[in-house]
C-alpha positions as CSV (number, residue, x, y, z in Angstrom):
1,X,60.5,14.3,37.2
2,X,60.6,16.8,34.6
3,X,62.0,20.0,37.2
4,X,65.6,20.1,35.6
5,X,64.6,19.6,32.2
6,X,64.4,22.1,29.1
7,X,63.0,21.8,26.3
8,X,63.9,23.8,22.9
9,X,61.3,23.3,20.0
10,X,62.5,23.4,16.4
11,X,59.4,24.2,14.3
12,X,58.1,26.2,11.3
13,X,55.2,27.1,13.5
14,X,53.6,30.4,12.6
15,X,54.6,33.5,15.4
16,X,55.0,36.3,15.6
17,X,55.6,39.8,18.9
18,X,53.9,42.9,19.0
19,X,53.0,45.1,22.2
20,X,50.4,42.9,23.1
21,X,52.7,39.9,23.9
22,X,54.0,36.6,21.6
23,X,51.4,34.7,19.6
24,X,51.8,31.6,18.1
25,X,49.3,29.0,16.4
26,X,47.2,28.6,18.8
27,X,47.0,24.2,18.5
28,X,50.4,24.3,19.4
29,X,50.6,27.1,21.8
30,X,47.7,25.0,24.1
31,X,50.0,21.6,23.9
32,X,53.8,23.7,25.1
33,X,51.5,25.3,27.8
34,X,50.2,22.3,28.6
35,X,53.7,20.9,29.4
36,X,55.0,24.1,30.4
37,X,55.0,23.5,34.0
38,X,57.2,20.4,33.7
39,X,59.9,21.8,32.5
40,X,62.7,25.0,33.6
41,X,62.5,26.5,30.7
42,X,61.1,26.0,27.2
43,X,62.8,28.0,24.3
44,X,60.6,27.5,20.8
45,X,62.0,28.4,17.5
46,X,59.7,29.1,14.9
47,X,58.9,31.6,11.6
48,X,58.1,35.0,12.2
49,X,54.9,35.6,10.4
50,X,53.5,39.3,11.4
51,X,50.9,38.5,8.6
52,X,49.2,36.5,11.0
53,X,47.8,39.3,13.5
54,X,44.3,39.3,14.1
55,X,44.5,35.6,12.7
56,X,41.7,33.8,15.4
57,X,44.0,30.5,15.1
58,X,46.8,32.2,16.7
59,X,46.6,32.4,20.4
60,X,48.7,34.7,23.4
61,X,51.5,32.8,25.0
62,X,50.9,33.2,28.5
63,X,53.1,31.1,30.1
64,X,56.7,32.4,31.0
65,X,58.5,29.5,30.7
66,X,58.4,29.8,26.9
67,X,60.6,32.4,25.6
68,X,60.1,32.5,21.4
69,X,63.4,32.6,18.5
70,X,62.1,33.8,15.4
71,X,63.6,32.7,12.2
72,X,62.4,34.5,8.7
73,X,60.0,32.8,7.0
74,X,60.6,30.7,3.9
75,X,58.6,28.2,1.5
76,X,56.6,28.2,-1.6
77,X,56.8,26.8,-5.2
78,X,59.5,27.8,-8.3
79,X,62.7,28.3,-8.5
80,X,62.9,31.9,-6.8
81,X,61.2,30.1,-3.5
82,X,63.9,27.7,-3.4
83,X,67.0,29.9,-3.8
84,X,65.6,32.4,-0.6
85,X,65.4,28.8,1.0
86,X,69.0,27.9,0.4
87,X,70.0,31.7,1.1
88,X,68.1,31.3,4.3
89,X,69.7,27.6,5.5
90,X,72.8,29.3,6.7
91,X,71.6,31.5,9.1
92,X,68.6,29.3,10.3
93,X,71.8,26.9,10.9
94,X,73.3,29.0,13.4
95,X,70.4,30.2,15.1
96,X,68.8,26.5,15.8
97,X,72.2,25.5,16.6
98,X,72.7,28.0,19.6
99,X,68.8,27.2,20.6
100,X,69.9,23.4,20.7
101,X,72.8,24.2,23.1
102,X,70.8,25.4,25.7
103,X,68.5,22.4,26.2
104,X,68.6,19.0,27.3
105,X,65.9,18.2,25.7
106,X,65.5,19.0,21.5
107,X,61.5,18.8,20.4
108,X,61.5,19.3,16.1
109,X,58.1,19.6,14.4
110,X,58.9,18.0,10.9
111,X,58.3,18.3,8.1
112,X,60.0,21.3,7.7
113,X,63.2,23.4,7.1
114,X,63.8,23.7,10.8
115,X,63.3,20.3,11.5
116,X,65.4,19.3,8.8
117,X,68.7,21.5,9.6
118,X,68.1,20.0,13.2
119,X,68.4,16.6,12.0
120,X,71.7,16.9,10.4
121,X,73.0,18.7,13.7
122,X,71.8,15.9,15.8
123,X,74.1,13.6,14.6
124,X,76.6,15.5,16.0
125,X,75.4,16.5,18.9
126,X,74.0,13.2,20.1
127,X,75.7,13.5,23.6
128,X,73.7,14.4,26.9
129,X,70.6,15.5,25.0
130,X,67.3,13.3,24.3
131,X,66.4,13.8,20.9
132,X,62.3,14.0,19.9
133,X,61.2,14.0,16.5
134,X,57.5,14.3,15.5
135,X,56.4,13.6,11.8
136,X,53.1,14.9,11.2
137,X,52.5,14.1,8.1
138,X,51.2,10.3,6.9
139,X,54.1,8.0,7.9
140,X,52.9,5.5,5.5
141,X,52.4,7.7,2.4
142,X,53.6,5.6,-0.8
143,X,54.4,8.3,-2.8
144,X,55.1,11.3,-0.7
145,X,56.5,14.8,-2.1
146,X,60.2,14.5,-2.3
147,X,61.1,17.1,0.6
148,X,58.6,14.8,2.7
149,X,60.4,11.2,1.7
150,X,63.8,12.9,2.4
151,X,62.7,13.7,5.5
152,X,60.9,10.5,6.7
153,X,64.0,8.7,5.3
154,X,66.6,10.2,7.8
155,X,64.0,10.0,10.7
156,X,63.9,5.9,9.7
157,X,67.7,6.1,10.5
158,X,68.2,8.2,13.5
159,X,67.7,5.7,15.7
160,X,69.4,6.8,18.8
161,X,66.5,9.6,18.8
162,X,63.0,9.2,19.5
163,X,60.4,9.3,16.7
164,X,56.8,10.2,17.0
165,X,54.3,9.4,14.6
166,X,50.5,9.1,13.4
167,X,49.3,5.7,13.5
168,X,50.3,1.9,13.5
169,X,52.5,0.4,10.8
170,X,54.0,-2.3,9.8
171,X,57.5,-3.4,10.2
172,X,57.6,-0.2,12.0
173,X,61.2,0.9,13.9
174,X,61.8,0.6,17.2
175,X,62.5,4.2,17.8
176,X,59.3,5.1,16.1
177,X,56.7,5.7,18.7
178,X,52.9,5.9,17.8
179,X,51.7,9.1,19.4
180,X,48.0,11.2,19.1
181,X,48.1,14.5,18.7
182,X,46.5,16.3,22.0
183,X,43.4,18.7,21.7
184,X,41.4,17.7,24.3
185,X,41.2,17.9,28.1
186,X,39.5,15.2,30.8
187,X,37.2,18.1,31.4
188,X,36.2,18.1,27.4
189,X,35.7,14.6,27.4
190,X,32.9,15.2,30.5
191,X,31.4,18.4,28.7
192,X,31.6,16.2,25.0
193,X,29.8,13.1,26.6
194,X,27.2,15.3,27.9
195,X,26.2,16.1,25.0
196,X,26.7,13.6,23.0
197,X,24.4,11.7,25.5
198,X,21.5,14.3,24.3
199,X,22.2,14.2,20.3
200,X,19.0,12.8,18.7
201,X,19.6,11.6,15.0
202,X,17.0,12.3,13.0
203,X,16.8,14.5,9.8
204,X,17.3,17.2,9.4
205,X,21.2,16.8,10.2
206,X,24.0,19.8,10.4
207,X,27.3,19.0,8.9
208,X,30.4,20.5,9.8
209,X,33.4,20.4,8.1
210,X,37.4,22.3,9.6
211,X,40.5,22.8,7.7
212,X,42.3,24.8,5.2
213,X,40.2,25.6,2.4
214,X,41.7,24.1,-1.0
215,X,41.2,21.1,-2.7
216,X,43.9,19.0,-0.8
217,X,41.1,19.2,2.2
218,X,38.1,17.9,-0.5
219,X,36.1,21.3,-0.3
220,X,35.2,20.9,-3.3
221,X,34.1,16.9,-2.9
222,X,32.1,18.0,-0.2
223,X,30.0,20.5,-1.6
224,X,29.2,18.8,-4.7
225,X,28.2,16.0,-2.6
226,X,26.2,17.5,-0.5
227,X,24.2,19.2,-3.6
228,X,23.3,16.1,-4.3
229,X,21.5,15.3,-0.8
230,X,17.5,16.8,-0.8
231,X,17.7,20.0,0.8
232,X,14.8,18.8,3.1
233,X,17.8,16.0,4.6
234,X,20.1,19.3,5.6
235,X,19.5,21.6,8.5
236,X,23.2,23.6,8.5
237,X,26.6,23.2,7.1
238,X,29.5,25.1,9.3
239,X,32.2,25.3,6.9
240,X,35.0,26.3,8.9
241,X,38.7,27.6,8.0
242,X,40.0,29.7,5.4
243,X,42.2,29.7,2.8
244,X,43.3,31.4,-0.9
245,X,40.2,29.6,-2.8
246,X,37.4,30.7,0.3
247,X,35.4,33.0,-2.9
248,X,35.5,30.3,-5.0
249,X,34.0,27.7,-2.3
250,X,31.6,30.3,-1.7
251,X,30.2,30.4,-5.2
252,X,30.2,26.5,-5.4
253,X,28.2,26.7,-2.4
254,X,25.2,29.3,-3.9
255,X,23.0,25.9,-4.5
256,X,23.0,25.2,-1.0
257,X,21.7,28.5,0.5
258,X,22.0,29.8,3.3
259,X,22.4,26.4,5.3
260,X,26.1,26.5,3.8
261,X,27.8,29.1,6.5
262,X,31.0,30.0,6.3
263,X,32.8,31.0,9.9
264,X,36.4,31.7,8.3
265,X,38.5,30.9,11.6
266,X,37.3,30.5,14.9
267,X,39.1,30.6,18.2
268,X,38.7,27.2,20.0
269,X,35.2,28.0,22.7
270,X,33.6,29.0,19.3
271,X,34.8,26.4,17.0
272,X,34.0,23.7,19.6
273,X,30.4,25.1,20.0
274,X,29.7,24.5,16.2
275,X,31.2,21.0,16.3
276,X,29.1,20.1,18.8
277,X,26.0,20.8,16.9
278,X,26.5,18.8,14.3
279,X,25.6,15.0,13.8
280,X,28.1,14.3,11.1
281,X,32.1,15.5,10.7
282,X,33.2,16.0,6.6
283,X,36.5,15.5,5.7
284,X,36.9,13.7,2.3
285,X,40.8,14.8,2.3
286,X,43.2,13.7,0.2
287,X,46.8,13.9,2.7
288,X,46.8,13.7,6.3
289,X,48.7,12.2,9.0
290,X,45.6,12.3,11.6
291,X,43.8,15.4,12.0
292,X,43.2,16.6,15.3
293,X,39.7,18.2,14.1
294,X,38.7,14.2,13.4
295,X,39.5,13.5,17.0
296,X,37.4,16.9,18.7
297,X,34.1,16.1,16.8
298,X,34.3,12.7,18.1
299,X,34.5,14.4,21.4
300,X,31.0,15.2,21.0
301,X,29.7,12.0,19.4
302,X,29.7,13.6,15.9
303,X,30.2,10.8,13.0
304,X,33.1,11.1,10.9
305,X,32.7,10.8,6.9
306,X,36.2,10.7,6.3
307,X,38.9,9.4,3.8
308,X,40.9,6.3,4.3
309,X,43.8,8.5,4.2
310,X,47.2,8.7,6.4
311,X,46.4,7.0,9.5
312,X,42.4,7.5,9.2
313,X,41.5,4.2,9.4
314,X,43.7,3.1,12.3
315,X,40.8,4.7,14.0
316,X,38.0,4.9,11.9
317,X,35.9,2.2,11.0
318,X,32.6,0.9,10.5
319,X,31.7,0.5,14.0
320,X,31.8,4.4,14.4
321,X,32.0,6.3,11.2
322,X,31.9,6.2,7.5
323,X,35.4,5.7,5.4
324,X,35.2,6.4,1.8
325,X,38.6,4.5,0.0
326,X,39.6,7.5,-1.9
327,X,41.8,5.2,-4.4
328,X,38.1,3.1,-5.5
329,X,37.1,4.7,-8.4
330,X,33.6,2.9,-8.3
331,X,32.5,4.9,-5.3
332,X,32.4,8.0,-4.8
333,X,32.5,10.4,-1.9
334,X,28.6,10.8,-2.3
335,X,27.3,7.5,-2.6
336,X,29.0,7.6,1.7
337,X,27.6,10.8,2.5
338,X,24.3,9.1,1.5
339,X,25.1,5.5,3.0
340,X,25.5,7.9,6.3
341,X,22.5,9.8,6.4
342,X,19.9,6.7,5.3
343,X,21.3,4.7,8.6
344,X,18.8,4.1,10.8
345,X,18.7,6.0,13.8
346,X,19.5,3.6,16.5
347,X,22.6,2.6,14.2
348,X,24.1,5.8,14.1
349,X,23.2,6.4,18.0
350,X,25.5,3.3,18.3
351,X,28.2,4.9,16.2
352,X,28.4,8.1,18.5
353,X,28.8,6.3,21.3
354,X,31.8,4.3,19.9
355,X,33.8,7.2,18.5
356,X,33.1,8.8,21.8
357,X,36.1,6.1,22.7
358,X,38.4,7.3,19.8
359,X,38.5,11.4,21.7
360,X,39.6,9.8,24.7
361,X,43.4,8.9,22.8
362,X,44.0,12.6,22.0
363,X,43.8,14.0,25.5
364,X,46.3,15.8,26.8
365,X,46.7,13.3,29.9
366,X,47.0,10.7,27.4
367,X,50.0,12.5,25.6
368,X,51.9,13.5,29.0
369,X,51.7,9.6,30.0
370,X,53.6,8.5,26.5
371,X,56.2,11.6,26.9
372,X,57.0,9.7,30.4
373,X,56.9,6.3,29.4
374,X,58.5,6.7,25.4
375,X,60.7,9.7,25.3
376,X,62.2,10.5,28.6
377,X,62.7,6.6,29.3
């Protein structure tokens, strides 16, 4: 079905070539590859960020189908960010544009400034092509940044394209598809269910928390929460990521000993390793659309003590996990993290078998059946 097709990908995706071959974030490299065979050819614009060798999250493109467009890189805060953007909008214009003529198919990542110049080119260039759009950022966000609402605004009108989106919402448009974001294979599903099947909760319990480290991700939240847990309750804490305030987590984390580890980033094998050890997933965020790292702790039975954030709780409930309404005032993120832990055991065995049914949406199966039957319908 998909023999004739290609696909260009209009992204702000971190990439980068050296002698080794092309690199790319390695989340996103695994999905393309994944649909790689599918298609002729698959040509992926994204921003050139050499900063990023020896980065663990990036991974080797090995497929050959995918052939990489590099654009500079541009972003940041003040008014010297913003004019290199505008500087920069002409000639990522004319590159996306001559990446868009060559496909059938157009894929944007949004937000972002590639995403956005493809949007005001698709309205002229509606003709022959099928135009996909993912948001990944929370759909239903009442008071997004205004680069996000700009955004989300033209997606809501480009209705002859197709939308993809985290989570259910109402008086959603019809071009607006609800899509999980793959991380997971049938094969992790077996492997996660395995041991899920052996996880025993009882104290002491390991935590593990993924994600940038800064304060948008509730680092801090977490830490001083889990200060306030008796150390007797706590066998390890993988703290996982890394990010411009890692030394200063670090230091809040001195109370906590050595059962706080920091990994800094992991390649996938590794990071999945960790996850599965632990009995509860921390994330008291405050933005999300849906993170993926929700979805491959679940994978192995792990309990999420999350935020009702983004599309959170279009998935997580009481029935398997812990959400802690980040806008109630009254309650904080450690009276849940306690709530969680003083469960009784055969409740929380429940739990782990129930969010063992929420991994199951992110596989990549699952995502190649909605590419057939919402965007190349």
């Amino acid at each position: 079905m998909y023999s004739s097709k290609k696909l260009t990908v209009i992204s702000d995706t971190a990439m980068f070539q050296n002698e080794s071959g092309l690199f790319a974030f390695g989340p996103v490299v695994r999905e393309l590859e994944y649909i790689a065979p599918f298609f002729e050819e698959i040509t992926w614009v994204g921003f050139e960020q050499i900063d990023k060798e020896g980065d663990l999250s990036m991974k080797k493109i090995e497929s050959d189908k995918i052939k990489i467009v590099l654009l500079k890189s541009v972003g940041g805060k003040g008014f010297l960010a913003f004019f290199k953007i505008l500087i920069n909008y002409p000639v990522m214009f004319f590159v996306i544009v001559k990446s868009i003529r060559k496909a059938n198919i157009i894929h944007t990542r949004a937000p972002s400034h590639p995403a956005l110049i493809a949007f005001l080119i698709s309205f002229f260039m509606k003709k022959n092509k099928i135009w996909w759009n993912k948001y990944a950022g929370d759909w239903g966000q009442l008071k997004p940044s205004l680069a996000y609402k700009f955004q989300r605004t033209i997606l809501k009108r480009m209705s002859f394209s197709k939308v993809t989106i985290n989570g259910f919402w109402p008086d959603q448009e019809k071009h607006c598809f609800s899509f999980e974001n793959p991380c997971l294979t049938n094969e992790d599903i077996q492997i996660g269910k395995e041991i899920a099947d052996e996880k025993v909760f009882l104290p002491p319990y390991t935590f593990a928390f993924v994600g940038r480290f800064d304060d948008v991700k509730g680092v801090s939240t977490l830490l001083n929460a889990l200060k306030k847990i008796p150390s007797e309750l706590i066998d390890k804490i993988h703290l996982i990521g890394d990010g411009p305030k890692t030394a200063i987590y670090k230091l809040e984390a001195i109370e906590l000993g050595p059962k706080a580890i920091f990994h800094g980033q992991l390649e996938k094998l590794k990071l999945h390793e960790l996850i599965a050890e632990a009995h509860f997933f921390l994330l008291p965020s405050k933005a999300e659309g849906f993170p993926k790292v929700v979805a491959e702790a679940a994978c192995y039975g792990v309990i999420p003590i999350v935020s009702n954030v983004g599309s959170i709780e279009h998935y997580i409930n009481k029935t398997n996990g812990f959400v802690w309404n980040i806008n109630n005032k009254a309650i904080s993120y450690e009276e849940v993290l306690k709530q969680a832990i003083l469960t009784n055991t055969k409740e929380l065995d429940k739990m782990s078998t129930e969010i063992l049914k929420i991994a199951v949406l992110f596989t990549f199966e699952n995502y190649l059946r909605k590419i057939n039957q919402y965007i190349l319908n």
